[in-house]
MIDODO-182682 format. One record per residue (C-alpha): x, y, z. Coordinates in steps of 0.02 Angstrom, whole numbers, padded with zeros to 5 digits, always signed. Layout:
BEGIN
XYZ;...
This chain:
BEGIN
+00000+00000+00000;+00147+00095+00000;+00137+00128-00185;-00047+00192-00151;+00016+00327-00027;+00133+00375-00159;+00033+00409-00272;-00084+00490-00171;+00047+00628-00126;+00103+00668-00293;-00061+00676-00364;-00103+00811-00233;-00089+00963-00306;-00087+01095-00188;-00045+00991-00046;-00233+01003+00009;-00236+00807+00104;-00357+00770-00016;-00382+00716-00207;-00511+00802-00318;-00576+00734-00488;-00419+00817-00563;-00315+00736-00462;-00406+00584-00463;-00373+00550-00643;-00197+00584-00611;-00186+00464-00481;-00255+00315-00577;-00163+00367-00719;+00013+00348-00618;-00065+00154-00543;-00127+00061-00678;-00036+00181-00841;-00202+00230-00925;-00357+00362-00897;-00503+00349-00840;-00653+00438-00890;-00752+00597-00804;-00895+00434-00754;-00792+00302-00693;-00683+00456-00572;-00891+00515-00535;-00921+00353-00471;-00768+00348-00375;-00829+00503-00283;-00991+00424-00256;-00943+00275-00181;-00795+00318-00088;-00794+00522-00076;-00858+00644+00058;-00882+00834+00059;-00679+00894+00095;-00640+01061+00198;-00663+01145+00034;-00833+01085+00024;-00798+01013-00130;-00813+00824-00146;-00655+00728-00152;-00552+00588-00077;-00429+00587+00076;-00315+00443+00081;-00418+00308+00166;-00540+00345+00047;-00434+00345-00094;-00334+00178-00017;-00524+00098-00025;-00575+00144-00184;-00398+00077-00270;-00402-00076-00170;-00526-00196-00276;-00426-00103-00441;-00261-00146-00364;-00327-00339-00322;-00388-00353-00509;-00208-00291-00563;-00141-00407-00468;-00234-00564-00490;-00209-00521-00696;-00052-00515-00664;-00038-00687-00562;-00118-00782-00691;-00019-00716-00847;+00143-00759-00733;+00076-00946-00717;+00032-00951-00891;+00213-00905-00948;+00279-01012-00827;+00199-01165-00923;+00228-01096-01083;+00419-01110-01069;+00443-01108-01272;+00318-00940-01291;+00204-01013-01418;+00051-00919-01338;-00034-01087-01287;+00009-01237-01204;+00020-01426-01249;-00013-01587-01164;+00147-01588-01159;+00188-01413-01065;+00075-01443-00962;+00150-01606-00913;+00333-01544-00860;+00251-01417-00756;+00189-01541-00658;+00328-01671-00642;+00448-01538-00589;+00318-01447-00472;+00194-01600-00400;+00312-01762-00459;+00176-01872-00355;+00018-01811-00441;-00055-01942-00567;-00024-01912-00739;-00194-01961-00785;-00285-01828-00688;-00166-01714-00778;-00216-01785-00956;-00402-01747-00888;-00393-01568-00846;-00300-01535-00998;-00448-01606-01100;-00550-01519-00994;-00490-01369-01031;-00440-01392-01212;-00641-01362-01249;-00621-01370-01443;-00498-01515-01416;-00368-01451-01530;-00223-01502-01409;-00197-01334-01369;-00241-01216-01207;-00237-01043-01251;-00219-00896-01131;-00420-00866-01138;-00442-01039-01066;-00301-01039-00946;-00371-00875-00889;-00564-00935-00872;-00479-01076-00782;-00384-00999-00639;-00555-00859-00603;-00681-01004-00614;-00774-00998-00457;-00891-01159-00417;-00981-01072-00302;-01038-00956-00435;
């Protein structure tokens, strides 16, 4: 959260201990590297803001740590699973193999059967082609069977 505090500072213009929509679109701009538009930093304000000294509506850094958190969790989790992906797809073909899949998991779990392996895979290779793409690994690793 460090990185979050950061942030917040620099985005501060003014010093005022609190971030208005200006510097609200600054401050996402610096976490995740893109803008945001004037209803997504509206809705920020609404969920998350309160009426500052200024009496204009804006967030101080609890508020602003809150908002970024579920962003920040979605960043990260992304980023998780793309890791995991490359880490199977050792020869960066952008999908992975029976095979791939298969060294992954006699270096990392040597004592887990080789057939439930085979199983997943063609679970997960839905058009059976032999291949897992990204978009499958990903759908994979955020299904949720409680959903």
């Amino acid at each position: 959260m460090k990185q979050t505090e950061k942030v917040f500072h620099e985005s501060d213009e003014g010093g005022k201990n609190y971030l208005d929509k200006h510097d609200i679109k600054v401050a996402i701009l610096m976490l995740f590297g893109h803008k945001v538009s004037k209803d997504e930093v509206s809705q920020i304000l609404y969920d998350y803001g309160s009426v500052q000294d200024s009496e204009e509506k804006g967030l101080n850094l609890v508020q602003f740590r809150a908002a970024m958190k579920p962003k920040l969790k979605a960043v990260d989790e992304d980023e998780q699973i793309r890791n995991t992906f490359l880490a199977f797809d050792r020869t960066c073909r952008g999908f992975l193999t029976l095979d791939d899949v298969k060294t992954v998991f006699r270096q990392t779990c040597p004592h887990f059967a080789e057939y439930r392996v085979e199983l997943a895979f063609k679970e997960l290779d839905r058009d059976g082609d032999g291949r897992i793409s990204y978009k499958d690994f990903d759908f994979m690793m955020k299904f949720n069977h409680s959903d």
